[in-house]
Phi, psi and omega in degrees: 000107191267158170318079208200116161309086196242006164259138181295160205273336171295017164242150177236168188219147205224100149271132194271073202269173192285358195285174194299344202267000172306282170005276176321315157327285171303322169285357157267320189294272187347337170285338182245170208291120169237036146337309215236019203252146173228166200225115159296098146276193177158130200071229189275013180285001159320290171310004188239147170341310178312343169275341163283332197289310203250357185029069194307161160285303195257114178244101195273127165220105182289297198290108187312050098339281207290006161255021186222164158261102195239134182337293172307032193294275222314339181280301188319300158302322159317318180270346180270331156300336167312300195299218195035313174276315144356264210298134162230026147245178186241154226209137170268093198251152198271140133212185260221312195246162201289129218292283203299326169298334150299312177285347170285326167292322204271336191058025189287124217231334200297126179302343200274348153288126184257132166233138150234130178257149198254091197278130181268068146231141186266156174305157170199160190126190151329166162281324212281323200299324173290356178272317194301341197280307182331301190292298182328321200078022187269338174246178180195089174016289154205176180189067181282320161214180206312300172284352171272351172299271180338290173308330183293313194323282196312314168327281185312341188250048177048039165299118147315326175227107200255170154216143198247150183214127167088048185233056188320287207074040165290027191310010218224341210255123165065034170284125164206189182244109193290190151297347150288017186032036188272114153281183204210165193208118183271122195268133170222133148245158175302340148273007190259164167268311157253111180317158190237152176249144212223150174272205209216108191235168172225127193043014172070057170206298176312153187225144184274181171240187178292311169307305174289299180329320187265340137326312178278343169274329197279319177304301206293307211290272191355312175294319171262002150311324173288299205304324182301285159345288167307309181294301162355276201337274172339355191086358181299151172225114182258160150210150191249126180285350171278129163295340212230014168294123150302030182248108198263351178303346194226160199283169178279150150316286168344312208283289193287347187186088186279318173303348180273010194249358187272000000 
């Protein structure tokens, strides 16, 4: 996916990441004009009201979970029938894996759909040599999670102004160690009702350590300090619209418009 302006510079694009706190997110957003706006959805929010509500342009899914048979198949089926079922736009679906092996899996039949993939390798080298890698689409800055998939998208297709909504990054909130010395995580989304506590697996055969976990939290930030970065260069004016997100790279909401917080 090469670098190529193809949106006027007065439309933004608001990627919708899953964390508890979208809900919140979101009753500020409403408030404001969004004529001029396009929306990144991305994992299981298919399955919830908010994809009809918001008609994403764009829909990302990284994690070979969802191309695969995986403990969670039935949700995974679900959201491939929503999508399906839904959609009456037309919609961009992203992914992370090869296009005719999803579709054979996923059984996705709806016209209204377009794919792209997104090749999951990062970049590494010089900087100059890795923005020439970026711009190309043979690389993609990082890709520690979902939304940095999503933020490459919007760069690459010339958005000026990206914004994240529901993007705790709270990877750190309810950790704990079973007696089995399992650590373990009550997982919350904007769609659960109640956190689930969950063990901390690799590829749902593996049991993780704490070491790896906090490794692997260290990548998603790494990734997004690049994806920060990488937009720059390029002109993005990023903003993260959670007050209350770990994520320190891209400036606030709070900061710039402080009255949406009264």
């Amino acid at each position: 996916m090469k670098y190529k302006q193809v949106v006027p510079n007065d439309r933004r694009l608001i990627i919708v990441a899953n964390g508890p706190s979208l809900n919140e997110d979101l009753e500020r957003l409403k408030k404001e004009d969004l004529s001029k706006t396009d929306f990144a959805m991305m994992n299981l929010s298919a399955n919830s009201d908010l994809f009809e509500e918001l008609r994403p342009k764009f829909y990302c899914l990284a994690d070979h979970a969802f191309f695969r048979n995986v403990k969670e198949i039935d949700k995974i089926q679900q959201l491939y029938a929503s999508i399906d079922n839904k959609l009456t736009w037309d919609m961009t679906l992203v992914l992370s894996y090869n296009v005719k092996t999803v579709k054979s899996f996923s059984g996705l039949t709806n016209p209204n759909i377009k794919y792209q993939r997104v090749y999951a390798l990062e970049s590494c080298g010089l900087t100059r040599f890795q923005r020439w890698l970026c711009k190309r689409g043979h690389a993609i800055p990082g890709l520690g999670t979902v939304t940095n998939m999503a933020a490459f998208v919007g760069i690459q297709l010339g958005y000026k102004q990206i914004e994240f909504c529901g993007n705790d990054m709270s990877f750190f909130d309810g950790i704990c160690v079973d007696d089995d010395n399992h650590p373990c995580m009550y997982t919350r989304h904007f769609y659960d009702k109640m956190p689930e506590k969950k063990p901390l697996m690799i590829d749902d055969k593996r049991h993780q350590t704490l070491e790896t976990y906090v490794d692997m939290i260290q990548r998603m930030i790494i990734s997004h300090n690049r994806i920060a970065a990488y937009g720059e260069s390029l002109g993005v004016y990023f903003v993260n619209r959670t007050r209350n997100s770990m994520i320190d790279c891209y400036p606030r909401l709070i900061k710039t418009c402080p009255e949406a917080f009264d």
